[in-house]
C-alpha positions in Angstrom: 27.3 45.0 -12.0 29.9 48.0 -11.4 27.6 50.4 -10.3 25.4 47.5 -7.7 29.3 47.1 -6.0 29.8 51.1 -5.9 26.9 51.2 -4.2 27.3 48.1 -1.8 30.7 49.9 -1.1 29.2 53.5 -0.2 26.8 51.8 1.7 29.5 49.9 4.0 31.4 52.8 4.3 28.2 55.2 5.4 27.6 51.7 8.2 30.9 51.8 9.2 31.2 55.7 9.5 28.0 55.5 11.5 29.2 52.6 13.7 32.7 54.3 14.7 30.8 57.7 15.3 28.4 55.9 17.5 31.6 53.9 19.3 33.7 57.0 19.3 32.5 57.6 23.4 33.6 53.9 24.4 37.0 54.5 23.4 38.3 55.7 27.2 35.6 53.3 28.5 37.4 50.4 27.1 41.3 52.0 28.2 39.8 52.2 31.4 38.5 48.6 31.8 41.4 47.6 30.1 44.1 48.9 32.5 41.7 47.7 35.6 41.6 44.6 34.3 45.5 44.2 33.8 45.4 45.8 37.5 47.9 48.3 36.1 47.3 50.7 39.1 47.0 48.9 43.1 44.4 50.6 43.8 41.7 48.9 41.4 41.7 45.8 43.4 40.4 47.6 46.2 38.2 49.7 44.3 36.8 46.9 42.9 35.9 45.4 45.9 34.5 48.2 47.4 32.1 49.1 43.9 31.1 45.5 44.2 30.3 45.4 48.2 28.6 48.6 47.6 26.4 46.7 44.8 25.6 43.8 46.5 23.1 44.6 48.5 20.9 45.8 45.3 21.9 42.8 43.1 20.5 40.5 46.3 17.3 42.9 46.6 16.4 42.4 43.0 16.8 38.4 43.0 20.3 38.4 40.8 22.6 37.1 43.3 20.1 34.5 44.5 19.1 33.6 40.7 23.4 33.2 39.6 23.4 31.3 43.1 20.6 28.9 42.3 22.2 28.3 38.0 25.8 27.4 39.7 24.1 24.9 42.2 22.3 23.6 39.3 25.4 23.2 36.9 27.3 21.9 39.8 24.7 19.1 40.2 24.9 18.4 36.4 28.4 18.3 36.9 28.3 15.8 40.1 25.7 13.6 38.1 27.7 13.1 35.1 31.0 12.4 37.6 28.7 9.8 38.9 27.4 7.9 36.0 31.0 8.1 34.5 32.8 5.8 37.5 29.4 3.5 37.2 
């Protein structure tokens, strides 16, 4: 049994060595979206803005904005329904 739990150690560590060396490159990437998202500098806002305007117009091209649109209209109905039924 000793030696079955050495082994299901070493292997654990080998996955979690490979998983940190394979996460080792999202470390900034993560500060980053941290600090925009704590808008820790007054420029993100605006930055933001302007990544997401300059977006837009390929997330509408390729049918995303129009297929969130239509899934929000459809929860929102859901939404209504049930309103409705509950003051019935």
């Amino acid at each position: 049994m000793a030696e079955g739990d050495n082994n299901s150690v070493y292997q654990l560590a080998a996955e979690t060595a490979s998983l940190e060396e394979q996460l080792q490159g999202w470390g900034e990437v993560i500060l980053m979206t941290d600090k925009v998202l704590r808008w820790e500098r007054a420029w993100f806002p605006p930055a933001l803005m302007i990544s997401f305007l300059l977006l837009f117009p390929g997330l509408n091209q390729h049918g995303i904005i129009t297929k969130y649109v239509g899934m929000a209209k459809r929860e929102i109905n859901k939404l209504l329904k049930h309103k409705e039924k509950k003051n019935e």
